[in-house]
N, C-alpha and C positions, 0 to 999 in steps of 0.2 A: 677520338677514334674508337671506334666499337669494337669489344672484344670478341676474337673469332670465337664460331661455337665450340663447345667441348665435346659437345653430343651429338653425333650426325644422324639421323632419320634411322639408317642403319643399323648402327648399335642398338638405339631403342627398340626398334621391330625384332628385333635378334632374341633383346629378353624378353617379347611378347611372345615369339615363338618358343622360345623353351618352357613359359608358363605356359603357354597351348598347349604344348608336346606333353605336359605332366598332366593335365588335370582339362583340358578341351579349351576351348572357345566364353565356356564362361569362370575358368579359372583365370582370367587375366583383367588385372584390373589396373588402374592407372597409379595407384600406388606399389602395386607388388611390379610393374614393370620399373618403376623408378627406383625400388629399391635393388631390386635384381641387376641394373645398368649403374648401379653407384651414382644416377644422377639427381638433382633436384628435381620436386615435382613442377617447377617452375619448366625447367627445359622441355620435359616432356609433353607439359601443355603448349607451349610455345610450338612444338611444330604436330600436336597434335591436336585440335580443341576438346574431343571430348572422347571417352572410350571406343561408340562406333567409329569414330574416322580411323583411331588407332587398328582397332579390328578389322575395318574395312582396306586400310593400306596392309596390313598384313593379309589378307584374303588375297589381295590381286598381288602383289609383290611373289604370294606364293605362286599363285595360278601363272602367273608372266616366265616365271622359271619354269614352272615344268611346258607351260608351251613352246619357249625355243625349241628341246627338243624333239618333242612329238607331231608339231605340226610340220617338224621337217621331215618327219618321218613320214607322215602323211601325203607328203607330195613326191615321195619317191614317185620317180617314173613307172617302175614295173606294180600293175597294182597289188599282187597277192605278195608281192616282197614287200611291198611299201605296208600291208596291213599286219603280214610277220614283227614284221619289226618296229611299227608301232605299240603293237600289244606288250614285244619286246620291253618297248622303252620304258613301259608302264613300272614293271618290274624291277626293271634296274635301274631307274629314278632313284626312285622308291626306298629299293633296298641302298643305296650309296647317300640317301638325304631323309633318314627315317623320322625325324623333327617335322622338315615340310612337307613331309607324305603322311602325317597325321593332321596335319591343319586340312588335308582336302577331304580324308575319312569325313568330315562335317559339311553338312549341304552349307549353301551361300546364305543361306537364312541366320545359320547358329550365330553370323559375326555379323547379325546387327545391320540390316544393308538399307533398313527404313529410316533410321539415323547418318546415314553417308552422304557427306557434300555432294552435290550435284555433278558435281564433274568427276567427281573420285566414281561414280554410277554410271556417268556417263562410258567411262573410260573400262569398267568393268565388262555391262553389256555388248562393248566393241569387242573383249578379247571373247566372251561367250559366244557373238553371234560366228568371230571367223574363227572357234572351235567350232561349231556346229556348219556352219560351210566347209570347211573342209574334208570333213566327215563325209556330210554327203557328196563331196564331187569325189572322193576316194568309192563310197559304196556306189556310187553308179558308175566308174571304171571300174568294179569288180564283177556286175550284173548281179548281183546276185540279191536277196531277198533283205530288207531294211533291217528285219530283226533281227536275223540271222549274223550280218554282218556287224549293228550295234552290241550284239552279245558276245563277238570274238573281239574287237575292237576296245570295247569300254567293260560289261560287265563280268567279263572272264580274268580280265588284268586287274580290276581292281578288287574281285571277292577272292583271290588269294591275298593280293598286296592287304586287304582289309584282316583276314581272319589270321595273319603274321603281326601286325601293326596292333591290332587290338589286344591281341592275346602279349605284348610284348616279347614276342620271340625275333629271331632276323631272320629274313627270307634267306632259303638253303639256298646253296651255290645252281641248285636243277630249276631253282625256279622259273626264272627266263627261259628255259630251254623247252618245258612242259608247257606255258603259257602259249607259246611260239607256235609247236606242234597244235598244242589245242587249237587255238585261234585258224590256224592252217586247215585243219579238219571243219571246221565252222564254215567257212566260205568257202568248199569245195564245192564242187560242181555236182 
């Protein structure tokens, strides 16, 4: 009978993200994650084959978390509530999980996405494309102008959350709330 694992997917991705969280995307390697997890390098090749896949299940494991809640933010009913508090959510992600809000600081390229099983890409793309639909079925219940609304939505939530995150400080308790407003003022009428 075969021994259960000791190491579940989990734990391993967990010290990939805290060597992300310290040093990016190309501080993690498959020995600094196995020593970081107490596991043998054995385990971690076993459910990972090779650095991109590791990087790439950590990419989407991150991006699938912060999608639950934004993309339900995104389909609130009322649309100028629903893009508040998207922008919202950005923030306060963010600032309650500053680990996997630094794995997203880095585009989808930094983690290696030309070395990723085909189906780990496959499954990527899906969560891309129904962020990017959603988006646009939010900015056309808003009427209002594409850039306008990508800038309150994406690029106002994320260059605070970036210039807190970089600079290692934690986002102030006002941040959400100024995001909010701003984003509010962006897609006014």
């Amino acid at each position: 009978m075969p021994r259960p694992p000791r190491f579940d997917p989990d734990q391993l991705l967990d010290a990939a993200l805290a060597l992300a969280h310290e040093s990016g995307p190309a501080g993690v390697s498959m020995a600094g994650v196995a020593r970081r997890a107490g596991a043998p390098s054995g385990s971690l090749y076993h459910r990972f084959p090779d650095r991109a896949a590791l990087l790439g299940e950590l990419w989407l494991r991150t991006v699938l978390r912060f999608h639950q809640g934004y993309l339900g933010k995104l389909a609130i009913p009322e649309p100028r509530r629903a893009a508040a508090a998207a922008a919202r959510h950005v923030v306060e992600w963010s600032s309650s999980r500053p680990s996997e809000a630094s794995v997203l600081l880095h585009p989808r390229a930094a983690y290696e996405p030309a070395g990723w099983p085909p189906e780990l890409t496959r499954h990527a793309d899906e969560a891309d494309g129904q962020l990017r639909a959603a988006i646009a079925a939010l900015i056309s219940r808003l009427g209002v102008e594409q850039d306008r609304a990508v800038a309150a939505l994406v690029d106002l939530p994320y260059a605070v959350v970036r210039r807190h995150l970089t600079e290692g400080r934690r986002l102030g308790p006002d941040a959400a709330d100024l995001v909010e407003r701003c984003a509010l003022r962006l897609i006014a009428d």
